[in-house]
C-alpha positions in Angstrom: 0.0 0.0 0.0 1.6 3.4 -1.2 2.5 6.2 1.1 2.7 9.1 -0.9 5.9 11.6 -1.0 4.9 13.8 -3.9 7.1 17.0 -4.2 7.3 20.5 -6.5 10.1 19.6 -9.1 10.2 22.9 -10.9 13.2 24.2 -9.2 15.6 21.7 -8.4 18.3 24.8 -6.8 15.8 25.3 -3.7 14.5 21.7 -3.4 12.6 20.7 -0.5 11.8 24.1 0.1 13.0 24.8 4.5 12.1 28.7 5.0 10.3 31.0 7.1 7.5 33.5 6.7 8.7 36.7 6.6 8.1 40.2 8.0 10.9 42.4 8.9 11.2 43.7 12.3 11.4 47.0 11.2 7.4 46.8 10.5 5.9 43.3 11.1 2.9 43.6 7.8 3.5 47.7 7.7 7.2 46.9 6.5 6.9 48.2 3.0 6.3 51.5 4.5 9.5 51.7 6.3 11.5 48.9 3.8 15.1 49.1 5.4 17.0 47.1 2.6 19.8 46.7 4.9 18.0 44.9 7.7 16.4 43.0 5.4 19.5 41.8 3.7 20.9 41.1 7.5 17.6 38.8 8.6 18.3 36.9 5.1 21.4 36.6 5.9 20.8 35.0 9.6 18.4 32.7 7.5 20.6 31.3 4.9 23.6 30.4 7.3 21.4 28.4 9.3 20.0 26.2 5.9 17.1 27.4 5.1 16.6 27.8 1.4 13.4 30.0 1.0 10.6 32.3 2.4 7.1 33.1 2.0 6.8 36.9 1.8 3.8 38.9 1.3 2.0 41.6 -0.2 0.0 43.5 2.3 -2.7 44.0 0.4 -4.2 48.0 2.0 -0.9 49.2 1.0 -0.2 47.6 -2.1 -3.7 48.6 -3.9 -4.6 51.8 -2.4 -7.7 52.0 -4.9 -9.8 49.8 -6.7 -7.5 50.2 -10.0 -4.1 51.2 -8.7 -0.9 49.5 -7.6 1.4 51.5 -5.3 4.5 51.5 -8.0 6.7 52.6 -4.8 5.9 49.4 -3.1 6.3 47.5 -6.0 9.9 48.7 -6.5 10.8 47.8 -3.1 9.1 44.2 -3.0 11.7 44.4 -6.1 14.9 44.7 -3.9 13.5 42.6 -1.5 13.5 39.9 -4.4 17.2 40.9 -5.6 18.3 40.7 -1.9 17.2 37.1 -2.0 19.1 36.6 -5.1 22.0 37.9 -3.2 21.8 35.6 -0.1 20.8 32.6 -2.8 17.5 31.8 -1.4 13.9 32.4 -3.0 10.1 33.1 -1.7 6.8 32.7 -2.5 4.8 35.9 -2.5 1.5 36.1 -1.3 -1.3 38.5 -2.8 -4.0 38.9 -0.6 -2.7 39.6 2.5 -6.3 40.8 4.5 -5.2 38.5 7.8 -2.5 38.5 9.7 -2.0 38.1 13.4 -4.9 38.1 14.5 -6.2 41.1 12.6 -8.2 41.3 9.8 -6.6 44.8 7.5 -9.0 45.8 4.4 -8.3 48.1 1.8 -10.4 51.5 2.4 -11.9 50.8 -0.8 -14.0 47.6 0.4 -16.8 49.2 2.3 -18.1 45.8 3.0 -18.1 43.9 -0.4 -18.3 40.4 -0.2 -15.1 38.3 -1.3 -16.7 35.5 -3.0 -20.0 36.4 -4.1 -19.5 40.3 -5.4 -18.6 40.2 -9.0 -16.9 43.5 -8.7 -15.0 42.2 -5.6 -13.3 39.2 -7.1 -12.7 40.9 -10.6 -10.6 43.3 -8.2 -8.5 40.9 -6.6 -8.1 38.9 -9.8 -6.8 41.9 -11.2 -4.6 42.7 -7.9 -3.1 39.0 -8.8 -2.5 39.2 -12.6 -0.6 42.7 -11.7 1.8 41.7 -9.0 2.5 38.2 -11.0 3.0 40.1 -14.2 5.5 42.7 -12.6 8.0 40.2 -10.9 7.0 36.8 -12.1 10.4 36.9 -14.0 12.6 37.6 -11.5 14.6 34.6 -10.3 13.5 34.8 -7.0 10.1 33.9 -6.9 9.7 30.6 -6.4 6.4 30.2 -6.2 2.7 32.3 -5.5 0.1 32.0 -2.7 -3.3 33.6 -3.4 -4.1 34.1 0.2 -2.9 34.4 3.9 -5.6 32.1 5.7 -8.4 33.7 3.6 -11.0 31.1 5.6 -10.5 33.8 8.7 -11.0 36.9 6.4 -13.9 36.1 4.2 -16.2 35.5 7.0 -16.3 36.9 10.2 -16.0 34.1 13.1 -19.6 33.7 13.8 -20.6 33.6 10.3 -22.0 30.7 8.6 -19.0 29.4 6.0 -19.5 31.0 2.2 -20.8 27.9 -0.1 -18.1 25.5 -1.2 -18.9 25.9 -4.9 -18.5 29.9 -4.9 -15.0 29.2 -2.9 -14.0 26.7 -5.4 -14.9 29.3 -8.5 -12.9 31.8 -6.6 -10.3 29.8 -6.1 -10.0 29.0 -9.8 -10.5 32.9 -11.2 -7.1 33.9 -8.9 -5.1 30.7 -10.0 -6.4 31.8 -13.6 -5.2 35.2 -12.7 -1.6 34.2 -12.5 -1.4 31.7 -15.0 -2.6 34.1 -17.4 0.4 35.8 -17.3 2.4 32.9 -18.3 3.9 32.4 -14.9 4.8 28.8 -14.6 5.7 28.8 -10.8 3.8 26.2 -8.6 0.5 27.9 -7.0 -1.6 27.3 -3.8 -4.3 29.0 -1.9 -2.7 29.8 1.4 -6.0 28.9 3.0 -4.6 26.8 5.6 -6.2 23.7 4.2 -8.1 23.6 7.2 -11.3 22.4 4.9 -13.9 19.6 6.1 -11.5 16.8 4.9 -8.8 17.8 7.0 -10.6 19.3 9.9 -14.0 17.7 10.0 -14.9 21.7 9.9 -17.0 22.9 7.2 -15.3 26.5 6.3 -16.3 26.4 2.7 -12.7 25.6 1.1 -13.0 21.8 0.5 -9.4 20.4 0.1 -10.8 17.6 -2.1 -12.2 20.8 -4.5 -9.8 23.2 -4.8 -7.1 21.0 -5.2 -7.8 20.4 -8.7 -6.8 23.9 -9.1 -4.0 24.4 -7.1 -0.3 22.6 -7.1 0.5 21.8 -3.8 -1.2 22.1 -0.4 0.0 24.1 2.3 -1.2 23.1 5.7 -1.0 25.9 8.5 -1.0 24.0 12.1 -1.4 25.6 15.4 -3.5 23.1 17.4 -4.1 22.9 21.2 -4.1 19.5 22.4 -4.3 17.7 25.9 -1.6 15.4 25.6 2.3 15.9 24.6 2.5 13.0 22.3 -0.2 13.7 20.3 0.4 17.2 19.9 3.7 16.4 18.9 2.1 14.2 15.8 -0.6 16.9 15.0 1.0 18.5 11.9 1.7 15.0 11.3 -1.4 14.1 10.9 -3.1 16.8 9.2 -0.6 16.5 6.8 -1.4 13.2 5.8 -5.1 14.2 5.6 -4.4 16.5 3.7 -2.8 14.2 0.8 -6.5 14.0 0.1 -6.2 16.3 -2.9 -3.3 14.3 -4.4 -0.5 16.8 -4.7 2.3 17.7 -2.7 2.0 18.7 0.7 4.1 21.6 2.1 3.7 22.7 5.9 3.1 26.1 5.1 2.5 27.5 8.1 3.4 26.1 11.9 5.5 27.2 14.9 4.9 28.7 18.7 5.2 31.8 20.4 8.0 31.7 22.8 5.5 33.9 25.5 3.9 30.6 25.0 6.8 28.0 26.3 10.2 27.6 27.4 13.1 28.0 25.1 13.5 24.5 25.3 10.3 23.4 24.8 9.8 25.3 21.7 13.0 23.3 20.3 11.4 20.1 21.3 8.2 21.1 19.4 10.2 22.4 16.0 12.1 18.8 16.0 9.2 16.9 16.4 7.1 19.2 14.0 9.7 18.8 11.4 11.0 14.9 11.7 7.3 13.3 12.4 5.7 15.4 9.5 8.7 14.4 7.0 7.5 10.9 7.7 3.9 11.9 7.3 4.8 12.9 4.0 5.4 16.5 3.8 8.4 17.7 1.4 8.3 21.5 2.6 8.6 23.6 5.5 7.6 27.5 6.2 7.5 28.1 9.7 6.1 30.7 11.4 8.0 33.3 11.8 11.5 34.9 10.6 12.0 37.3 13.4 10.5 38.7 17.0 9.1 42.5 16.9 9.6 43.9 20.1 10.3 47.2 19.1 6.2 47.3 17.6 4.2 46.9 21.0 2.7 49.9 20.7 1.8 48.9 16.7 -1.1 46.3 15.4 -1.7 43.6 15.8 1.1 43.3 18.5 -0.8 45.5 21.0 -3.2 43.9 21.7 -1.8 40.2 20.2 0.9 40.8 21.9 2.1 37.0 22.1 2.3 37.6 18.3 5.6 39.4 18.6 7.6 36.1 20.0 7.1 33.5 16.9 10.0 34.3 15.9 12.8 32.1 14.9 15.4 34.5 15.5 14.7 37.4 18.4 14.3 40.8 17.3 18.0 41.9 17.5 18.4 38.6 15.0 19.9 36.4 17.1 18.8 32.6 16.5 16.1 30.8 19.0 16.2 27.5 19.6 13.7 26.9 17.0 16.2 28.1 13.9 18.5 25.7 15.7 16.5 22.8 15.2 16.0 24.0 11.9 19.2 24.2 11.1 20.0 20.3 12.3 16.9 19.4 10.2 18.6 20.9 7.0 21.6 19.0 7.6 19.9 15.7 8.0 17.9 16.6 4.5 21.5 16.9 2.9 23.1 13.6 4.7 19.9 12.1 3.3 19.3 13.7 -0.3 16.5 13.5 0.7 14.6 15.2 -2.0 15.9 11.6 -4.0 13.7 9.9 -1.1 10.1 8.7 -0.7 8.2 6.8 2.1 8.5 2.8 2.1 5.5 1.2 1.1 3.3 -0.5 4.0 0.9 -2.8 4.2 -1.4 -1.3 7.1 -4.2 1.0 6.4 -6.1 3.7 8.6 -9.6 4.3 7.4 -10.9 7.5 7.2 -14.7 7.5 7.2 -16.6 9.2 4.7 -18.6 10.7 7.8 -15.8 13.1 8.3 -16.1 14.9 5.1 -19.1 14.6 3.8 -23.1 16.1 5.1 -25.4 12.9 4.1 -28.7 13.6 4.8 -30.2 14.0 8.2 -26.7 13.4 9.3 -25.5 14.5 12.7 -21.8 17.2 12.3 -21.9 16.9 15.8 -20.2 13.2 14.5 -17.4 14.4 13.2 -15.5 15.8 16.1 -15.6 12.2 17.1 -14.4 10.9 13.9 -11.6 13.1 14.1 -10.4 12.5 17.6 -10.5 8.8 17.1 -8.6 8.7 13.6 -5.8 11.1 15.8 -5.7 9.0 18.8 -5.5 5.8 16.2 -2.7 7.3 14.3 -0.6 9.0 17.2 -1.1 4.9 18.6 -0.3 3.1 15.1 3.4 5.4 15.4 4.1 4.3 18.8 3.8 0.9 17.8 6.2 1.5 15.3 3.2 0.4 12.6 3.6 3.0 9.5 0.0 3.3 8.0 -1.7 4.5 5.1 -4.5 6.7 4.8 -7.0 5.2 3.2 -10.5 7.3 2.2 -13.8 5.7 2.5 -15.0 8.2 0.4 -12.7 7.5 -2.4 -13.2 3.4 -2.0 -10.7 1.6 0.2 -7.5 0.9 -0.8 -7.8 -3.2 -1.5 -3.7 -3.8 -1.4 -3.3 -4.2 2.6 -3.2 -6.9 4.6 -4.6 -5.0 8.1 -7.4 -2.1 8.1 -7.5 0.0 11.2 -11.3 1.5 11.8 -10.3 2.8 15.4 -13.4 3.9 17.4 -15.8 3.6 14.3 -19.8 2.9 13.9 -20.5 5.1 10.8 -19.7 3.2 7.6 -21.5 3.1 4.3 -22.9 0.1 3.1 -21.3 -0.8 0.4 -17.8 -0.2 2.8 -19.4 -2.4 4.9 -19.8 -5.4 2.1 -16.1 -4.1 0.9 -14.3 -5.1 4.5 -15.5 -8.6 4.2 -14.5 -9.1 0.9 -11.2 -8.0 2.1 -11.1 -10.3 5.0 -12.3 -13.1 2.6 -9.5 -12.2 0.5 -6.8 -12.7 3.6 -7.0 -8.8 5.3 -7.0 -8.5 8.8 -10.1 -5.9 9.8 -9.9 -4.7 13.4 -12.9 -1.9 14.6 -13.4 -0.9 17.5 -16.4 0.6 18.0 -17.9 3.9 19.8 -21.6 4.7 20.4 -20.8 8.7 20.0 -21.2 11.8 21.3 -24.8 12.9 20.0 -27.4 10.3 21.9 -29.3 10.0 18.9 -29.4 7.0 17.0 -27.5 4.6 18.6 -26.5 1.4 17.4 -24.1 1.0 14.4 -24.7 2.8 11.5 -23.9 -0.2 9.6 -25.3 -3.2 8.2 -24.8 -6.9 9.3 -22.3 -6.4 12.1 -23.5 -9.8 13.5 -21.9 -11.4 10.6 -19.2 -9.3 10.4 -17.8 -10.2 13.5 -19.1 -13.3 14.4 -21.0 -12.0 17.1 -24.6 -11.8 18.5 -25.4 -7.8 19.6 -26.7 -7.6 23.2 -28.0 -3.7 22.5 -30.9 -2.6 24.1 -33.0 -0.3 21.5 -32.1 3.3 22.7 -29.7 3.1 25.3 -25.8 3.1 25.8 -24.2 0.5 27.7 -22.0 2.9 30.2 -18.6 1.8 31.1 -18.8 2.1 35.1 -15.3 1.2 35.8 -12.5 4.2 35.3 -9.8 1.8 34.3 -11.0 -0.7 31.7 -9.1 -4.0 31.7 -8.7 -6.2 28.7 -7.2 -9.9 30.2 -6.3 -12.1 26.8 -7.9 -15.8 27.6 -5.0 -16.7 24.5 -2.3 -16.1 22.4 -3.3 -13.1 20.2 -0.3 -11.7 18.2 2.4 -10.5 20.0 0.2 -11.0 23.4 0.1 -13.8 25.4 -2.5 -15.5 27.3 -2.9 -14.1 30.4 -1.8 -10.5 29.9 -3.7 -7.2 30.7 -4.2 -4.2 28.8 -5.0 -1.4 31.1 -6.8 1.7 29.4 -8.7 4.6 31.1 -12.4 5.1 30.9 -13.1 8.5 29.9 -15.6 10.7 27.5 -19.3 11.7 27.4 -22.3 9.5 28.6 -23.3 9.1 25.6 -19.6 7.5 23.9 -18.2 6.2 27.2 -19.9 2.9 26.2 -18.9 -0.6 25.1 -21.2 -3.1 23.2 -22.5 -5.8 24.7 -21.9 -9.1 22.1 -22.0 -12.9 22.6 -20.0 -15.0 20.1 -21.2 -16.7 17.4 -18.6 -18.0 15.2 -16.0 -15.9 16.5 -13.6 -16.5 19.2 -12.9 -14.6 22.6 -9.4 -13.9 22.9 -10.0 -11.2 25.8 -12.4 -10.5 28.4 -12.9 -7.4 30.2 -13.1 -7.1 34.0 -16.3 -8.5 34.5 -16.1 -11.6 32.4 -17.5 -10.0 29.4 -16.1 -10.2 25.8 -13.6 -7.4 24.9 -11.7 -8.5 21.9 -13.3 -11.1 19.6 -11.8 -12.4 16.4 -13.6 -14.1 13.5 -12.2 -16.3 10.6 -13.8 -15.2 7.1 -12.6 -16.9 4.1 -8.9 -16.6 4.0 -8.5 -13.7 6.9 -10.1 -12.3 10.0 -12.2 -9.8 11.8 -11.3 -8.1 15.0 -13.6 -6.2 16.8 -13.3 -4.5 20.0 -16.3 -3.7 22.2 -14.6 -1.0 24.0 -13.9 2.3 22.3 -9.8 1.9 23.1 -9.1 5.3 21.2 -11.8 7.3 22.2 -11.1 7.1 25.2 -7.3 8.1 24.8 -8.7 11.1 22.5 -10.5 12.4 25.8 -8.2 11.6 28.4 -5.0 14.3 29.7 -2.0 13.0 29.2 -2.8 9.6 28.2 -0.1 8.8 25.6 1.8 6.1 25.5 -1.5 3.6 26.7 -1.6 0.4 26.0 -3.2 0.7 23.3 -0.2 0.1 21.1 0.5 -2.9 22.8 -2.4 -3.8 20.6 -1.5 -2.6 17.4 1.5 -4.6 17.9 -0.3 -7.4 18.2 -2.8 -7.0 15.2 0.3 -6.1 12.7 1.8 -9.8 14.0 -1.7 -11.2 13.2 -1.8 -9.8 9.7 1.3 -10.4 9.0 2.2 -6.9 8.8 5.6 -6.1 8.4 7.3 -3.5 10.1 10.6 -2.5 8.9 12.1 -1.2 12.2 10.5 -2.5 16.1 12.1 -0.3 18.8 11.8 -1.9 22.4 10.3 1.2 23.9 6.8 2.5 23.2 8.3 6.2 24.0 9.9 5.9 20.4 8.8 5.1 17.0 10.8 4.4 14.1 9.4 4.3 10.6 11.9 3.9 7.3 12.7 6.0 4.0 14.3 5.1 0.9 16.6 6.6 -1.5 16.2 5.9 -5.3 19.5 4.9 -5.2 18.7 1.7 -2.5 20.2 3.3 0.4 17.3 2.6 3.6 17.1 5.0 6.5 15.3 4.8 9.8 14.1 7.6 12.1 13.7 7.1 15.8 11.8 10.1 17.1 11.7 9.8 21.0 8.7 11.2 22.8 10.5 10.4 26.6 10.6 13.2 28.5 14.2 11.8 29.8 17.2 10.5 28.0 16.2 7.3 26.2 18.5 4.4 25.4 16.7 1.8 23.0 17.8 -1.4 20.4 15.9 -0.9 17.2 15.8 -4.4 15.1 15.7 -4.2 11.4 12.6 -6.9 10.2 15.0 -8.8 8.1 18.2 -8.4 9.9 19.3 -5.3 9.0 22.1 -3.7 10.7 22.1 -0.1 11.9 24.9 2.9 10.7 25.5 6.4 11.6 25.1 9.4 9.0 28.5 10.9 9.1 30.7 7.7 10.3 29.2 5.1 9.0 30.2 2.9 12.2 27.4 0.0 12.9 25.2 1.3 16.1 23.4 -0.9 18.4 22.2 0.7 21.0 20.7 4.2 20.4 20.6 6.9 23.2 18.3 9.8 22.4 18.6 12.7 24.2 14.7 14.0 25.6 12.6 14.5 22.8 15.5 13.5 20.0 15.4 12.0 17.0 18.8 10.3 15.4 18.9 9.1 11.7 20.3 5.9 10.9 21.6 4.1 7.4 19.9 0.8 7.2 22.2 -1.7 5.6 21.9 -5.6 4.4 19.1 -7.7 5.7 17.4 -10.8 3.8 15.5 -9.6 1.0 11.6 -8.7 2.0 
């Protein structure tokens, strides 16, 4: 099963593309009024020596088009030296046209007075128009590396409050401003800059559906700045969305993602850059913008860092341009790229597949989007669990029909399926798949049950349910005891997971078997994990909503979960190219064209680690710069090494 890595080729001299967004210090989005070329020059300058290849820059559009029909020439000219100084420190950027939010502020031209963005004619001829101009004057220069219609235009074109503007007029917008600069023959790569924060990514209806406007666009930018409950799944959150958002098919770039330092400690802020970077290389992102170039403390008295004021620390460097620890990690992350080539390397292949409901993305009739929160959290939770357990997955879309090349198929916490998925998993188990669901009653009360057909037959089960109700989980640890062998599991162990969630979800389903086999009870004798021989494979199905549970529990991560998952890839006969003896780090693999195999061992321990990763077929273990064999692997807190993968029997 294929685990995309698809990456911009039109410009091999800045390829993957490692920059920052930009604003100078000397004005934050109001620089081109007080353009200082010579601290300009000196923040690329700081930039370049620590690796990083690119920016995104921006034109802020109230100052740029002063009137409905006018560019400022004088800003132009210096958006023009800001290109040459680029030139000089070799590095390039991707401009961005309309600039309306930033920061936390939403800045309109005067000349607006209120026109919608999507559905006024006049409105969107007058961006178009903004867009073909700016492309047109400097989509020659060497420089530009690429265009961005938009800074986060979901937070600009509507109010928060407001209901989202229709997906179709979003997706006709989106294509008039790609048309815009493609009509001027520019052949630089183009996205939206919306944040790709649409329903397929998100669960979140905002109107800019990733699926949609993807056909239009050339790569997808995700912009990631999530709160979260527990360490190791924020640490995979960029991760994640980034493989969501390989819905569209093109390359994924994170295009936006990084902290304020007000927020954390220094150190903490490098721990979250590392893991941002390494974990959402693996998730297959081949780009990285983070947020931001420099601190502006000498603009607290200036918007939006008055009364944002948090806004003035995202800096990479501080605002006297010395580097933070995130341009540090940065910096290390460029030379592993290098010691890699990595842009000649794409994600091994795998043969275990998340599913991604079509609940998540789509409004069926008299459906509930109250679901989709749930949906979400569960697919996270399943994911951050599936890398722990040192089980690479695929995403597969119900939506887009599953993926039939796998041999296990992960539906963690699931009862919404389509029928025809539903007929599609047992062919696949008939075929020799392994399908494991757990399943969760959700978080709306209404309609309980399973939204499925035939889950009797399924599983080999009989369903207890009571029409109505939810069987609530009383105890605040739920223990699974295995009766047998299951996997990597032995008969007799326990795997210990904490009850948590609403009323309504913190539920398991009450089943007898009937064909299928108990292989673990929970603490009151009932049956936890059932498994059920169809044709030339299995079924697994939990009754206890395992992920869930994690999803709405504090600092849950690692649970035992993975212990599971672990198990389930033995049972399918999964293969997993690299098993680590600690569930506080995950390794996952990436080849060269050229046959060279690396590993990366991202630790999540909050102390020095020291593990012994095992190659599936014997390989042996190298560092980068020696090449000297290594056995035994100490990670510092948080750290991620890069190995060379050599020899091994053939797979």
């Amino acid at each position: 099963m294929q685990r995309t890595t698809a990456r911009l080729t039109h410009d091999a001299s800045v390829s993957p593309w490692l920059g920052a967004n930009f604003w100078s210090r000397t004005g934050g989005p109001l620089m081109w009024r007080s353009y200082d070329p010579k601290v300009v020059r000196e923040e690329l300058a700081v930039l370049a020596d620590h690796g990083l290849n690119m920016t995104r820059s921006f034109y802020y559009w109230p100052d740029f088009m002063p009137a409905p029909d006018r560019i400022d020439e004088e800003l132009s000219d210096r958006f023009l030296d800001f290109l040459d100084a680029h030139t000089e420190a070799g590095m390039k950027t991707v401009p961005t046209f309309i600039v309306g939010h930033m920061s936390g502020e939403n800045w309109d031209p005067a000349w607006r007075a209120g026109r919608d963005l999507y559905a006024d004619v006049w409105m969107v001829g007058r961006q178009a128009w903004f867009v073909r101009e700016m492309t047109a004057r400097h989509r020659h220069h060497p420089a530009v590396t690429g265009w961005l219609i938009s800074n986060e235009m979901p937070g600009y074109g509507r109010v928060q409050g407001e209901a989202p503007p229709p997906a179709e007029l979003v997706t006709t917008w989106s294509q008039l401003m790609v048309q815009a600069v493609r009509s001027t023959g520019a052949r630089q790569p183009v996205s939206l800059g919306d944040g790709a924060w649409g329903i397929e990514v998100t669960g979140r209806d905002n109107g800019f559906s990733v699926r949609e406007t993807g056909k239009e666009v050339d790569f997808v930018g995700p912009h990631v700045y999530r709160m979260e409950t527990d360490r190791i799944r924020q640490h995979h959150r960029a991760a994640f969305e980034c493989e969501l958002a390989s819905v569209a098919g093109k390359p994924v770039v994170l295009e936006e993602f990084g902290l304020s330092t007000d927020f954390v400690s220094s150190e903490n802020a490098g721990h979250y850059y590392r893991q941002s970077l390494h974990n959402s290389l693996l998730a297959g992102s081949t780009g990285w913008i983070a947020w931001n170039n420099t601190d502006y403390d000498a603009l607290a008295d200036q918007s939006p860092y008055d009364h944002h004021a948090f806004e003035m620390h995202f800096g990479i460097t501080d605002s006297t341009g010395r580097p933070k620890a995130p341009l540090i990690e940065l910096a290390a992350f460029s030379k592993v790229l290098r010691q890699v080539d990595f842009d000649r390397c794409h994600r091994e292949d795998t043969d275990a597949a998340l599913v991604v409901p079509a609940f998540l993305e789509r409004g069926y009739p008299v459906g509930y989007a109250a679901d989709r929160p749930v949906v979400f959290a569960s697919l996270r939770q399943g994911y951050t669990t599936a890398r722990l357990a040192d089980l690479p997955v695929a995403v597969t879309r119900e939506q887009d029909g599953l993926d039939r090349s796998g041999k296990l198929y992960l539906l963690p916490s699931t009862r919404q399926l389509l029928a025809p998925t539903r007929r599609d998993l047992e062919e696949l188990a008939r075929d020799g798949a392994t399908v494991y669901l757990s399943y969760c009653s959700g978080e709306t009360g209404t309609t309980r049950g399973p939204w499925f057909q035939g889950l009797d037959e399924l599983f080999g089960v009989r369903l207890q349910l009571s029409y109505g109700l939810a069987e609530t989980i009383e105890d605040d640890v739920v223990e699974l005891t295995f009766t047998e062998d299951f996997g990597t599991l032995a008969a007799g162990e326990v795997l210990r997971v904490r009850a948590s969630g609403s009323d309504d979800a913190r539920a398991y389903l009450p089943v007898v078997p009937d064909g299928a086999r108990v292989v673990a009870v929970d603490g009151h004798g009932r049956p936890a994990l059932l498994r059920h021989r169809l044709g030339a494979g299995e079924s697994v199905l939990c009754t206890y909503p395992l992920e869930y549970m994690a999803a709405r529990t504090r600092k849950v991560n690692p649970d035992d979960t993975h212990r599971l998952y672990s198990a389930l890839a033995e049972v399918a006969g999964v293969r997993r190219p690299v098993v680590v003896d600690s569930p506080y780090v995950g390794a996952d693999t990436v080849a060269h064209e050229d046959g060279r195999r690396f590993t990366w061992l991202v630790s999540q321990s909050e102390e020095e680690a020291t593990v012994h990763p095992a190659g599936a077929t014997g390989e042996t273990f190298h560092d980068l710069d020696s090449g000297a064999r290594v056995d035994a692997v100490t990670l510092a807190p948080f750290g991620v090494r890069v190995l060379e993968l050599r020899g091994g029997a053939a797979a």
